[in-house]
N, C-alpha and C positions, 0 to 999 in steps of 0.2 A: 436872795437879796445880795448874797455876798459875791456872786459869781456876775451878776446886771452891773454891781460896784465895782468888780473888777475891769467890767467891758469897757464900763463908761471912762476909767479913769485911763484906760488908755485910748484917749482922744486928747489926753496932756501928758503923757510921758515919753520921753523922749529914749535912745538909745535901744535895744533889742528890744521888741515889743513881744516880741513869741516868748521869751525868757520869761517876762514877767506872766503873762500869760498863761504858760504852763504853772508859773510857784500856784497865781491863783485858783489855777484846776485842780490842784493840789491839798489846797490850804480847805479849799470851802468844803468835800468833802470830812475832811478830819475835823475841822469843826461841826459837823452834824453828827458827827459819831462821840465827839468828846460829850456834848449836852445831851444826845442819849445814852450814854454810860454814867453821866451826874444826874440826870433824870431818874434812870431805874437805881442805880444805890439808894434816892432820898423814899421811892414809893416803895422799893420792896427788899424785903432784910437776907434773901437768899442771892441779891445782886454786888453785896459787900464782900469785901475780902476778909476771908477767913485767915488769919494767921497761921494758925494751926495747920491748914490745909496745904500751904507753900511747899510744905518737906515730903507731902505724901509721896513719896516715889511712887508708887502703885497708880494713883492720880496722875500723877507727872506722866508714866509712859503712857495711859491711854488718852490724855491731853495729847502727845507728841504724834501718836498712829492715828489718831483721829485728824489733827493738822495735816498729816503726812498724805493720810488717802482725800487729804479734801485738797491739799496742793497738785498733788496727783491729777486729782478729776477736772480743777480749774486749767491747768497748763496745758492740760487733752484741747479742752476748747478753745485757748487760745493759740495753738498749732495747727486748732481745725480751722479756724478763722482765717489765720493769716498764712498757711500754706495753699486756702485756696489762691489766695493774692499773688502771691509769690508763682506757684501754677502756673495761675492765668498769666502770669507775663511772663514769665520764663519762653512758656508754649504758642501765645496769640501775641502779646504784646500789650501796650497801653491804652489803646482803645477799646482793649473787650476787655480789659480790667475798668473799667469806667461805666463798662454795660454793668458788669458783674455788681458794684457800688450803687447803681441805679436802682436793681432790682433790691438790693438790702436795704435802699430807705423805704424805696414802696412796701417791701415786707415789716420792713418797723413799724408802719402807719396801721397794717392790715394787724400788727400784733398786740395794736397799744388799750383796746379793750380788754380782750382779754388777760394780759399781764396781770392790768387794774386788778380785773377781780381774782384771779389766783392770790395777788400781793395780799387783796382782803378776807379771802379764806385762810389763808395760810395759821393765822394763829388760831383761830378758830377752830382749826384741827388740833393745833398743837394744846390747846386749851380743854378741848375735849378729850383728850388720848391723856394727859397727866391727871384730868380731874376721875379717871376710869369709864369714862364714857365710851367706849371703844368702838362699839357699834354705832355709836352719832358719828364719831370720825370717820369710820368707814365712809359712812352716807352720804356726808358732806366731798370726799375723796372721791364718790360715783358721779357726784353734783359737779365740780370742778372739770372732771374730766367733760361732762356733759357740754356744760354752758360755758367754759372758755374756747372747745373745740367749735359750740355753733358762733360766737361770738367771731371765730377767724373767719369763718365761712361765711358772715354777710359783708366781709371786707373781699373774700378771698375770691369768689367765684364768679363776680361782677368785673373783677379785676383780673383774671384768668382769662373772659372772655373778651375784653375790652383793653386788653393789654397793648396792642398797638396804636388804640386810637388814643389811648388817655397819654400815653407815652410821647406822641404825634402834638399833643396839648401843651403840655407838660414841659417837653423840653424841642419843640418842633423838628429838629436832626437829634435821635435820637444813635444812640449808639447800633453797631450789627451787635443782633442777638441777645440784643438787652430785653426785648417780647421773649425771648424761648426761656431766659436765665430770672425774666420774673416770673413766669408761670412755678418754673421747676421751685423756685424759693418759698412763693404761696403754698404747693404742693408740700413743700417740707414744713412750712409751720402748722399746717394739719395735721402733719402725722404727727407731730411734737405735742401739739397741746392735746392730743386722743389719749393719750396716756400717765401727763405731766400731775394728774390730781393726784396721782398717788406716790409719788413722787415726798407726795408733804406726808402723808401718814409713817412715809419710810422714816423721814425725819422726824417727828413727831416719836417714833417709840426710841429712835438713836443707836440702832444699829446699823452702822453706816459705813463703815470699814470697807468689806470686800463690797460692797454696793457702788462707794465712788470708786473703787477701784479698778473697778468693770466702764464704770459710764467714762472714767478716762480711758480705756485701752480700747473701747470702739470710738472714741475721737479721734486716736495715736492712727486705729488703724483706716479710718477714713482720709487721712492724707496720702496717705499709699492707696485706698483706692481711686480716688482725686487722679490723680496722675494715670494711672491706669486705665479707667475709665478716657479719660483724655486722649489718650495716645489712640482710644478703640474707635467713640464717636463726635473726638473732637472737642469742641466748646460744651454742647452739649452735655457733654458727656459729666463735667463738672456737676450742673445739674442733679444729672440722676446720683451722684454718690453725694449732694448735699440730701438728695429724698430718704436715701439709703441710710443715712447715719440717723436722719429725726425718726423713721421707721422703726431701726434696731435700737436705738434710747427710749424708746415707747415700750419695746417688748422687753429691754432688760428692765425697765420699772415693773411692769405687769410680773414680770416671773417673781421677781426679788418682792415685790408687795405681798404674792401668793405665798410663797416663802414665810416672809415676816411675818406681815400683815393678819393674812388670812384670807384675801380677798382673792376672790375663786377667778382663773384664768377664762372659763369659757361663759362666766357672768359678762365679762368686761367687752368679751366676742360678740357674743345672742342681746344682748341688753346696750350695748354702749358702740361697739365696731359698727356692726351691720345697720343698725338704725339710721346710725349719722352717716353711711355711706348711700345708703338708700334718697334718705332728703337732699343728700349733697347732687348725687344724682338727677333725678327731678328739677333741682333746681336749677340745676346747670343745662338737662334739656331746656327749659324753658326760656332759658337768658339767651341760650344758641337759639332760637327760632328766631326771638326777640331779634338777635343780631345779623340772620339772614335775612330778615325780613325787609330792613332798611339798612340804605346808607349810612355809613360813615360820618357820625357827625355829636355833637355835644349833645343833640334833642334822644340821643341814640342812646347812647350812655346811660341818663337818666331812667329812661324806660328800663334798659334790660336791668339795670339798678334796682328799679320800685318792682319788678318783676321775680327778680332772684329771691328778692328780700323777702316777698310777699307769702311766696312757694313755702320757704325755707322755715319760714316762722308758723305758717297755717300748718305743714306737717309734722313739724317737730312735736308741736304741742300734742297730736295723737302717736307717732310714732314714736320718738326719744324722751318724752318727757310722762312721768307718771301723777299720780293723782298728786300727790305732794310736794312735787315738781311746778308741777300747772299751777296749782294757789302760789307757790314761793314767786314762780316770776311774773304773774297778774296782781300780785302785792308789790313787789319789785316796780313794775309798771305802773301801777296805782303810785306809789310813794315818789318816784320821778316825776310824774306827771303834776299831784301837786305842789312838788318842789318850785316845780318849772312856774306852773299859774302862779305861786304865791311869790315867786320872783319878779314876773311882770309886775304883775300888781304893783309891787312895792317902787319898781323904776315909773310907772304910771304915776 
């Protein structure tokens, strides 16, 4: 509301519009964080400030090394971000940094499910891992990894193979190599969310130190392969070192969970890798057939669409997904569906 009010009022303010703009980019985050900080002080008494607790020095330094590795880890990502930017035009120029831009909203769209539901397990874990439930956390951590990574895949592999005709739609002169640098970006958000569920269990027990400490320095060190890469196969080449870094952040979550956690490395390979590679597989023959079979065209799209999806959802349920898996998302499915009906209704 605050940020629509901000838009709207600049259609009457005069002098620097970006200025204002920015304060209110600004402004409406910090207020969502002030009323949930007065929010959790009035529900729960471990949200209050302890006086007492101000002076702990002992508190105070691993308050300070905890900020420290989490500044650490954040400033990785944003050097991984915006060095590919910088890269890409230093090396091609401005028009394949526009491809490269392209391909990052298609991949926000293909990402925006599953975010969702990581955002909704997240305390869930954290909830189960403080209450001593360790092994519900686990599970839910196996869960996450599961149905956030199939969640990319009914965006991703419709969109992988369809990638110059939707692109052709979309924006009709699309940019050179904005098809090869959304493939590579689809490709990278799989291998992100394959391992991202445990990610929350690491969080959840709070040993996090040398953990972000590592997920920033394969960020630091992906912009040196960025360039590298670049100089070998070009534009492309960006690509495969965005694949590369969601890859090796997947495996340093897996090791560092096994570590922490407990959670067995070659569970997460035999039970969680191989399955979703398998249906991803499969489904991606199928969309390619789909798409050699016909032309070019929006009736094409749809097909290899309801095709992928179709593949993708019939095998998971016996391949990736287990007995207690199969009821959570058939109840899942059940509870949307009459959401859905009892919202008609009611606009009826």
């Amino acid at each position: 509301v605050i940020t629509f009010s901000g838009a709207f009022v600049l259609l009457y303010v005069g002098g620097d519009k970006l200025i204002f703009y920015a304060a209110i980019m600004s402004i409406a985050p910090t207020v969502v964080i002030l009323i949930q900080i007065n929010r959790a002080r009035h529900r729960f008494a471990f949200c209050r400030v302890c006086a007492r607790r101000l002076f702990d020095l002992e508190r105070i330094r691993q308050m300070v090394m905890f900020g420290a590795c989490d500044l650490f880890s954040s400033l990785g990502c944003v050097a991984r971000d915006h060095g590919a930017a910088l890269i890409i035009n230093k090396l091609f120029g401005s028009e394949i940094n526009s491809a490269y831009n392209v391909a990052n909203q298609l991949s926000s769209q293909a990402n925006s499910l599953a975010s969702s539901m990581h955002g909704a397990l997240m305390p869930a874990v954290t909830s189960h891992e403080g209450g001593g439930q360790h092994g519900e956390a686990i599970s839910l951590s196996h869960r996450s990894c599961k149905f956030c990574t199939l969640l990319v895949l009914i965006f991703a592999v419709p969109l992988f193979i369809e990638a110059d005709e939707v692109l052709r739609l979309w924006l009709v002169d699309p940019p050179e190599y904005a098809a090869d640098l959304c493939r590579c970006v689809l490709v990278s958000a799989v291998c992100a969310k394959i391992g991202l569920g445990y990610h929350m269990a690491i969080l959840a027990i709070g040993k996090v130190g040398v953990y972000q400490f590592t997920l920033g320095m394969v960020s630091y060190i992906t912009v040196f392969l960025m360039y590298f890469f670049a100089k070998i196969f070009g534009v492309i080449g960006i690509g495969y070192a965005i694949i590369a870094n969601s890859a090796a952040l997947s495996l340093v979550r897996v090791l560092f969970a096994h570590r922490i956690v407990g959670i067995g490395f070659w569970y997460w390979i035999v039970r969680i890798v191989i399955p979703i590679a398998v249906v991803a597989a499969f489904s991606l023959s199928s969309g390619s057939f789909i798409a050699h079979a016909f032309t070019p065209s929006f009736i094409r799209i749809c097909l290899t669409t309801a095709t992928t999806i179709s593949v993708l959802v019939s095998f998971s349920a016996f391949l990736v997904f287990d007995r207690r898996e199969r009821l959570f998302a058939l109840n899942e499915a059940a509870r949307l569906k009459n959401k859905l009906v009892a919202g008609g209704f009611r606009k009826a």
